[in-house]
C-alpha positions in Angstrom: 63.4 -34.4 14.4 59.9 -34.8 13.0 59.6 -32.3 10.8 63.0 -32.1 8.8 62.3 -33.9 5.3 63.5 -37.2 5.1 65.4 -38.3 1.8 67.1 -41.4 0.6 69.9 -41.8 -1.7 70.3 -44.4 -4.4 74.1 -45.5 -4.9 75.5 -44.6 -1.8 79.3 -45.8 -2.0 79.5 -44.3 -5.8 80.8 -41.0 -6.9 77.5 -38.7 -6.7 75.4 -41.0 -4.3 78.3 -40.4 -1.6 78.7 -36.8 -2.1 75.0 -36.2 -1.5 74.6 -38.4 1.4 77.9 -36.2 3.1 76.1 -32.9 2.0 72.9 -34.3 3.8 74.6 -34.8 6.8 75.7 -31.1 6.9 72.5 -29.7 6.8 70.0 -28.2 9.0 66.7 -28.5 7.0 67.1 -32.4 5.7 67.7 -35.6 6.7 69.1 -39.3 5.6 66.5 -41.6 6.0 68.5 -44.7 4.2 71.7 -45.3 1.8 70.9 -48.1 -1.1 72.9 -50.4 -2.7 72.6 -52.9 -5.4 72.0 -56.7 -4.1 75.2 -58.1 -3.2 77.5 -54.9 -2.5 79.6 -54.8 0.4 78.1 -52.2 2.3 74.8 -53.9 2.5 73.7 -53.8 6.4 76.7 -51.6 7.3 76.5 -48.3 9.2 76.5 -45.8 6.4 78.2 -43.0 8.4 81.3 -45.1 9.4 81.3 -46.0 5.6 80.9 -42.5 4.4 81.6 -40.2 7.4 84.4 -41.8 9.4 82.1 -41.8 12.8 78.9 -44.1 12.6 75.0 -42.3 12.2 73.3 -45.3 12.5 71.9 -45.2 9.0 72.0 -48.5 7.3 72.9 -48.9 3.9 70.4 -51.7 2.2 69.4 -53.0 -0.6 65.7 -53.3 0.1 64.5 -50.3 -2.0 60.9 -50.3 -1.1 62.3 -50.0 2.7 64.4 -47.4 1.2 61.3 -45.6 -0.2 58.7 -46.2 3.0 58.9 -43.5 5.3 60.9 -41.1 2.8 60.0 -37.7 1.6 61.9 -38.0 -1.5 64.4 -40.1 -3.2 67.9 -38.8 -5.0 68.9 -41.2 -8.1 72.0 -41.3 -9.9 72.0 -45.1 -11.0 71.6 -46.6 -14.3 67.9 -46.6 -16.4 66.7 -50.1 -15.1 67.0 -49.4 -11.9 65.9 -45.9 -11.9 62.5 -47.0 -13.7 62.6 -50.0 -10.7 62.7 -47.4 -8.7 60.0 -44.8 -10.0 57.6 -47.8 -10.1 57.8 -48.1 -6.4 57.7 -44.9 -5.6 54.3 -44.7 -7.1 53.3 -47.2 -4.8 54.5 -45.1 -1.4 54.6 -41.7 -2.9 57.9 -40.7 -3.0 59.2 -37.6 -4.9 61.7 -39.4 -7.6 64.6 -37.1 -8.2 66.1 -38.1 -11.1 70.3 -37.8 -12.0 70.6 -40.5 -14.3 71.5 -40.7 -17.7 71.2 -43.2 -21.1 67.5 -43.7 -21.2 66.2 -44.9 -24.6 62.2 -43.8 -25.7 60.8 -46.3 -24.6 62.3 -46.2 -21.1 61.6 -42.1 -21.2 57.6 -42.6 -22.0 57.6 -45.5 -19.3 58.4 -42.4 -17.0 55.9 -40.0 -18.4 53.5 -42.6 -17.3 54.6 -43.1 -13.7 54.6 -39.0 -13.7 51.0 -39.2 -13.8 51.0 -40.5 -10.3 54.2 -39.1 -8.9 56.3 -36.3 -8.5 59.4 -36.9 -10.8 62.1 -34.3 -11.4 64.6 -35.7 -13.7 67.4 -33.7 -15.2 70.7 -34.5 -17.5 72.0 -31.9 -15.4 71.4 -30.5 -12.1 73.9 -27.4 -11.8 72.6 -23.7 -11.5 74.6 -22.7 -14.8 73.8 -25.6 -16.9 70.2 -24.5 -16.7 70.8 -20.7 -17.4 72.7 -22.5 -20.6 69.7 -24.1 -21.2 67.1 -21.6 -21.0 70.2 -19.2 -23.3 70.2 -21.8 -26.1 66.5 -22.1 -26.7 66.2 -18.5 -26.8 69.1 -18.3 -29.3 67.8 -21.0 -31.6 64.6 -19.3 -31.7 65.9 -16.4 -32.7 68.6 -17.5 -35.4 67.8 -18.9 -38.9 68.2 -22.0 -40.2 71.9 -20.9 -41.9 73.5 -21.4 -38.2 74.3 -24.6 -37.6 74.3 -26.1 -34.2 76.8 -28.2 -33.0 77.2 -29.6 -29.1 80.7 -30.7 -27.9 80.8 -32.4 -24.8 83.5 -34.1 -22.7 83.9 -36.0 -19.3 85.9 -38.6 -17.7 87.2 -41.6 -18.8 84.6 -44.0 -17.3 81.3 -41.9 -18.8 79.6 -44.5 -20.4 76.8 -43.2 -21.8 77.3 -40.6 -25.1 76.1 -38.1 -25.7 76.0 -37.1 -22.1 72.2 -36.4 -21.0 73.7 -32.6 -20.3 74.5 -32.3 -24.2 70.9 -33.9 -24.9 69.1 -31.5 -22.6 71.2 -28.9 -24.7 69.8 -30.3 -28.1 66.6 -30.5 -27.1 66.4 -27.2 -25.9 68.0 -25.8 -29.2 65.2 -27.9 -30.8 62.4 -26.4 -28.8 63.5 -23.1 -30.3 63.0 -24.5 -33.6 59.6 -25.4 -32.8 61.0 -28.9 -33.2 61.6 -32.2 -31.3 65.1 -33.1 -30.8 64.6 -36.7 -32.9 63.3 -34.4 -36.0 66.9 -32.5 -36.1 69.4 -34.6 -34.5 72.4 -35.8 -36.9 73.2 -39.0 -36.5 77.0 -40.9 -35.6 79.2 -39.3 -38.4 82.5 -41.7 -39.1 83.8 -41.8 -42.7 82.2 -40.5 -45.7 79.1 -38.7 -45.9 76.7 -35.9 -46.9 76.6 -32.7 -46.0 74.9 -31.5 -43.1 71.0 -30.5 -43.8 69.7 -27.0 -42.8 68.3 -26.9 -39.3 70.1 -30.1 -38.2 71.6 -30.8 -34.5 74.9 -32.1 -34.3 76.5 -34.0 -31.2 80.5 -34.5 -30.4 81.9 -36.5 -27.3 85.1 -36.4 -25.7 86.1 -38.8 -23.3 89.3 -38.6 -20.7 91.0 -38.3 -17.5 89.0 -37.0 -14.9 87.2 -34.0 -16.5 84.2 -33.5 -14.3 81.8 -31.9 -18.0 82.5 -29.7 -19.8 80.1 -28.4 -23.0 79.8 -26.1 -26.1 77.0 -25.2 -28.0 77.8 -23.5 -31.1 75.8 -21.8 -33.7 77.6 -21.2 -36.9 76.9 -19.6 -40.1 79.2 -18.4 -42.9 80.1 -15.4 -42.0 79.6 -15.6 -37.8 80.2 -17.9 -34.6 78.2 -17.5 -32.0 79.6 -19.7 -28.9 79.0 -20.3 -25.3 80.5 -23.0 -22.6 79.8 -24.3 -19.4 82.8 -26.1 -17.5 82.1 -28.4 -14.0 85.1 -28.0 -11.2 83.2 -29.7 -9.3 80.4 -32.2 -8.6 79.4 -30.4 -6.0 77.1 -28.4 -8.0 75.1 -31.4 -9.5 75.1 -32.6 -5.3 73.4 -28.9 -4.5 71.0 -28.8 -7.4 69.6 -32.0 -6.7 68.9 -31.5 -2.9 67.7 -28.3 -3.9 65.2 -30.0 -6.3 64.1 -32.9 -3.4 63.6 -30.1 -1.4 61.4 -28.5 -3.9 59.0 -31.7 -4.5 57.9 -31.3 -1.6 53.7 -31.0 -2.0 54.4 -30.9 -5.4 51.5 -32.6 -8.0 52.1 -35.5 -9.8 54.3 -34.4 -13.1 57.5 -35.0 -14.7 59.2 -31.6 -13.7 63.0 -30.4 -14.5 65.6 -27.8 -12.9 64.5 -25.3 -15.3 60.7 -25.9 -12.8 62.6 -26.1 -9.8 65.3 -22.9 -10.8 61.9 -20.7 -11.8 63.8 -20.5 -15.7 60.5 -21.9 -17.5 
């Protein structure tokens, strides 16, 4: 149908990438306009619904991202940095709204998107769940409103084969508890602690990581001073929320001016 908004969906055969692409398929407003893979992979040329679905849609899967790109309203990423900023460069170049899952990037990688969000529509969140983004927008107005003898500490824990620590959900945490400090996150976050070492300074953001099993995320923020604890959590069931939140947010690009946006933008939270 012409007018139903096309997407494409980086990392088709992984864990998110083939959740989204069966959500797609169930609904009525959007549609798959191509699954990508990584040069190489298996899948490459194969009919992505007798991969994914069990009965074929005649969808390829490719690895030809710019294909990928041409044609589509929007692009859904959960991938790894490189690729994600290989991506974001080409969809400048067709003008494509990037939707951003991935995790892990460095400074230098995170200003190289700021740039490309001049020209494009980027949404890009550490977490794309409905509650995670209430949390959010709950522990920058705590920070703000708590002195500096409340500590902050984020917990975090996922499954076994998370490679990246902190998770991009417990940095999206920090930095928000920074923004209610008036702060940036690098100005208060405590680095790795192993061994001995000094106490903790005033204001300061601490970060914990669990890894195991097949926890889907689970995090804590807490704010504690000598006398109190204040406390509050966020546990994932499922991925199914992250899968809803970020068609929700392609759905949102739509017409959308150039900018790096997040889910607290797409969930009207800001």
């Amino acid at each position: 149908m012409k007018n139903r908004f096309k997407v494409s969906v980086l990392g088709a055969s992984g864990r998110m990438g083939s959740k989204i692409i069966k959500k797609i398929t169930e609904s009525s407003t959007i549609d798959l306009h191509f699954g990508v893979e990584h040069k190489g992979h298996g899948w490459i040329g194969q009919d992505c619904g007798e991969k994914l679905l069990g009965k074929p849609n005649n969808i390829l899967i490719t690895d030809d991202l710019k294909l990928a790109l041409e044609g589509a309203e929007a692009v859904i990423d959960f991938s790894t940095p490189d690729t994600s900023l290989e991506c974001v460069k080409l969809c400048a170049q067709t003008d494509t709204a990037h939707v951003i899952g991935t995790t892990g990037f460095d400074l230098g990688q995170e200003n190289q998107l700021s740039e490309y969000a001049e020209r494009v529509v980027i949404v890009k969140a550490g977490n794309m769940s409905l509650g995670i983004n209430v949390l959010t927008s709950l522990v920058e107005k705590i920070s703000s409103s708590l002195d500096l003898d409340f500590d902050i500490e984020i917990l975090e824990m996922h499954h076994r084969d998370k490679v990246d620590a902190p998770s991009g959900t417990a940095l999206m945490l920090g930095e928000a508890a920074a923004r209610g400090k008036g702060k940036g996150l690098p100005e208060l976050r405590v680095g790795l602690r192993d061994g001995i070492s000094d106490g903790r300074e005033k204001g300061s953001i601490g970060f914990a990581s669990l890894r195991g099993g097949g926890v889907v995320g689970e995090h804590e923020v807490s704010f504690t001073s000598d006398s109190e604890r204040i406390s509050i959590k966020h546990e994932a069931f499922s991925r199914d929320i992250f899968v809803n939140g970020a068609i929700k947010a392609a759905l949102w690009s739509k017409e959308k001016a150039p900018g790096l946006y997040d889910m607290l933008n797409v969930l009207n939270l800001r």
